[in-house]
C-alpha positions in Angstrom: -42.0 0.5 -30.6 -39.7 3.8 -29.9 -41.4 7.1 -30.8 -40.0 8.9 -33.9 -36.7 10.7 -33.3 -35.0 9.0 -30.9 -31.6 8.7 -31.5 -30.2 4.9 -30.5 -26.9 5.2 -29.7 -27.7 8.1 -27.1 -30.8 5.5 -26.1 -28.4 2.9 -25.3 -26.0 5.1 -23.4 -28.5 6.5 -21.0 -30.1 3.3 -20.6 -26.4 1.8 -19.6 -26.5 -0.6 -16.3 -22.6 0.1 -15.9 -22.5 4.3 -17.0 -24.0 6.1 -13.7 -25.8 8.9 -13.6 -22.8 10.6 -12.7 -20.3 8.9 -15.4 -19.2 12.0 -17.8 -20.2 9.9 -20.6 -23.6 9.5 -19.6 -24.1 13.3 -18.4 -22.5 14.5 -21.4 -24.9 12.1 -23.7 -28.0 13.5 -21.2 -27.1 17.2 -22.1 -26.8 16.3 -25.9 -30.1 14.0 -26.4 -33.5 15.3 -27.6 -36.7 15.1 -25.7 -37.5 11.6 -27.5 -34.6 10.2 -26.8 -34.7 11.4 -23.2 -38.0 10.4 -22.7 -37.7 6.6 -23.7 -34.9 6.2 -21.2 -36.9 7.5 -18.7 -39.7 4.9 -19.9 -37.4 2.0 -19.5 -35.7 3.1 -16.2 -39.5 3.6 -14.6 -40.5 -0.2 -15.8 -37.0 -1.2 -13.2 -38.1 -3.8 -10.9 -37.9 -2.6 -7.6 -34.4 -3.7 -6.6 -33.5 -4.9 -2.8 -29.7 -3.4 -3.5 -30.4 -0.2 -1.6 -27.4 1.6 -3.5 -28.3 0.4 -7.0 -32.0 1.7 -6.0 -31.3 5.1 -5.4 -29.0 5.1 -8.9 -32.1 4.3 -10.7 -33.9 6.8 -8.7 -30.9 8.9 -9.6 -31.6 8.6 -13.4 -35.5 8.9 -13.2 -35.4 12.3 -11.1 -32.2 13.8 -13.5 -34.1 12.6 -16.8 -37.1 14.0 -15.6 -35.6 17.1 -14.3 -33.6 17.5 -18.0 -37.1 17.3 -19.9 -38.8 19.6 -18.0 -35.9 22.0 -18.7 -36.4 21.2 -22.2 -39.7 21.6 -22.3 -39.8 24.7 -20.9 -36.8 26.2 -22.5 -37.6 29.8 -23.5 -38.2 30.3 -27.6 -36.4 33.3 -29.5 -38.2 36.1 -30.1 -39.0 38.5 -33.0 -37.0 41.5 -31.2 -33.7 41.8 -31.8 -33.1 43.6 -28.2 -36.2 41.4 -26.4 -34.4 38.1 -27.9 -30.9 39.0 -26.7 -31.7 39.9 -23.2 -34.3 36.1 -23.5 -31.4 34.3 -24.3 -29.0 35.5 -22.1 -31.6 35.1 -19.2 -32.5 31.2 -20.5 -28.7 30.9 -20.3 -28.5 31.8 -16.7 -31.2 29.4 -16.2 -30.1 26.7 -18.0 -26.7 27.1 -15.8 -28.8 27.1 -12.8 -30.5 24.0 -14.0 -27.2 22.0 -14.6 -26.2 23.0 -11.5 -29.2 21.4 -9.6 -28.8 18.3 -12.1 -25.2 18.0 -11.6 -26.1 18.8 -7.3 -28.7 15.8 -8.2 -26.5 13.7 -9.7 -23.3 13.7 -7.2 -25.8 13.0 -4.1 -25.0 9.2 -5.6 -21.4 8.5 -4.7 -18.8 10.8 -3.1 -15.6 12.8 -3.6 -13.7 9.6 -3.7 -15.2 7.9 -5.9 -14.6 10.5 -8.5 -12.1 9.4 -11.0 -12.4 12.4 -13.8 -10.5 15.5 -13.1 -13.0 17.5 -15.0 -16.0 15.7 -13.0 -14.1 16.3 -9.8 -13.8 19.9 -10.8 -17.7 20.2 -11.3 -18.0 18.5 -7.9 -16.2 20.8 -6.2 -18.7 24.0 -8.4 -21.7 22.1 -7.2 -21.5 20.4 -3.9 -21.3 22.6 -0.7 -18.4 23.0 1.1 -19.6 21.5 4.6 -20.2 18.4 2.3 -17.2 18.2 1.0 -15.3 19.1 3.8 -17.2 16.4 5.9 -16.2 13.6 3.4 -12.8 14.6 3.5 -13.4 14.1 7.0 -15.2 11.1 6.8 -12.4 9.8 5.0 -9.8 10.5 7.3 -11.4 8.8 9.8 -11.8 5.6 8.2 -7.7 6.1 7.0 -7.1 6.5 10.7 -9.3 2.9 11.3 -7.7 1.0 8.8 -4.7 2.0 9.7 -5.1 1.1 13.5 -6.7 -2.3 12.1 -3.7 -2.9 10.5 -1.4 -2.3 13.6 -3.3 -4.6 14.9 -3.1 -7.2 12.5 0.7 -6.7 12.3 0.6 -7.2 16.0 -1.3 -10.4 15.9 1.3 -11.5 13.2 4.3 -10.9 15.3 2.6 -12.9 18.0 1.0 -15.9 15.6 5.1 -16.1 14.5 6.3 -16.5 17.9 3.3 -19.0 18.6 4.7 -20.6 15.9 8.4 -20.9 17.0 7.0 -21.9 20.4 5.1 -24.6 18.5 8.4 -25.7 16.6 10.5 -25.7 19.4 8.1 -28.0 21.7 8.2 -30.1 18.5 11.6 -30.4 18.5 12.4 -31.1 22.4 9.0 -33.8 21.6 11.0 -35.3 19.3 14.7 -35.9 21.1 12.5 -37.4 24.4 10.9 -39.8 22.1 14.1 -40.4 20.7 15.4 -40.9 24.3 12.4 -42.7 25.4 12.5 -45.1 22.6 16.4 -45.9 23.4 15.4 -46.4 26.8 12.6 -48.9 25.9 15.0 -50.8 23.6 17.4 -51.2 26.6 15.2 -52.7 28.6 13.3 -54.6 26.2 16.8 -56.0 25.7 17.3 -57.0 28.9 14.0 -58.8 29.8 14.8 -60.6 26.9 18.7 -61.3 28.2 16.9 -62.3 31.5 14.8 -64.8 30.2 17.2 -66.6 28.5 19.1 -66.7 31.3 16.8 -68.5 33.3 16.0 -70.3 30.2 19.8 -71.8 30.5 19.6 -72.1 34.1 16.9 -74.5 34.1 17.9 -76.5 31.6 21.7 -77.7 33.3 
């Protein structure tokens, strides 16, 4: 039985086996939910069999440590106060907090995944805020790298097609000559089959006058 409050639809985005933890769906629904709501998805993804995909693992992981990490913000969020001067200086300091927070959560959330695998333009944008530089940098590297591999693997394979073609016009062309001996050596056998056969009748006729 769910506790009071939580709100379904938010439940059943945050609980989402295709939405990651860093889908902007899912992140916006996470900064949006109340603690009830946050707290039962953290329930359900905690009762996750351990799984022996290593990647989809760490993306439960992922949700466990970000929902965990967005309650204790919550929970800990700093409560107005009864002076007018006291509460605007709180607020604007629980602000700077809760920027610093998202930050971390957002840090949290993009160690699952990469640069490239960021479809969004505004998620790629708070990518780019979050993750340092060297990371980034690194991927881009990373990346280039395994362009420059594919693209010597498929040299290769173009090479290996040229030569499989010419393997295969060899192949046709031994066919071909295959063909015109047996043609010849068939004529050949015909001829003389022929003239055993004229022989013998010839003695055939001999012996019988």
């Amino acid at each position: 039985m769910k506790p009071v409050g939580v709100e379904e639809e938010k439940l059943k985005t945050l609980t989402s086996h295709t939405l990651t933890a860093t889908n902007k769906e899912w992140i916006k629904v996470k900064h949006s939910a109340n603690t009830e709501t946050l707290s039962s998805a953290l329930s359900y993804w905690k009762k996750q069999p351990q799984s022996n995909d290593p990647d989809r693992q760490r993306q439960v992981e992922c949700r466990i440590k970000v929902l965990s990490d967005r309650i204790e913000y919550l929970s800990r969020k700093p409560q107005p106060r009864s002076s007018p001067t006291v509460k605007k200086v709180g607020n604007r300091s629980g602000e700077r907090a809760e920027r610093q927070d998202e930050k971390k959560n957002l840090a949290l959330e993009f160690s699952v995944g990469g640069l490239l695998s960021i479809e969004d333009p505004e998620t790629l944008s708070n990518y780019i805020k979050v993750v340092p530089c060297e990371r980034i940098f690194q991927e881009l590297e990373n990346a280039r790298e395994e362009r420059d591999r594919l693209m010597d693997n498929l040299d290769t394979a173009a090479l290996e097609i040229v030569s499989l073609n010419q393997e295969i016009n060899n192949l046709k062309q031994e066919n071909q000559i295959l063909r015109r001996n047996q043609k010849v050596i068939r004529s050949e056998w015909e001829l003389e089959i022929v003239n055993v056969v004229g022989g013998l009748n010839g003695r055939k006729t001999l012996v019988l006058n």
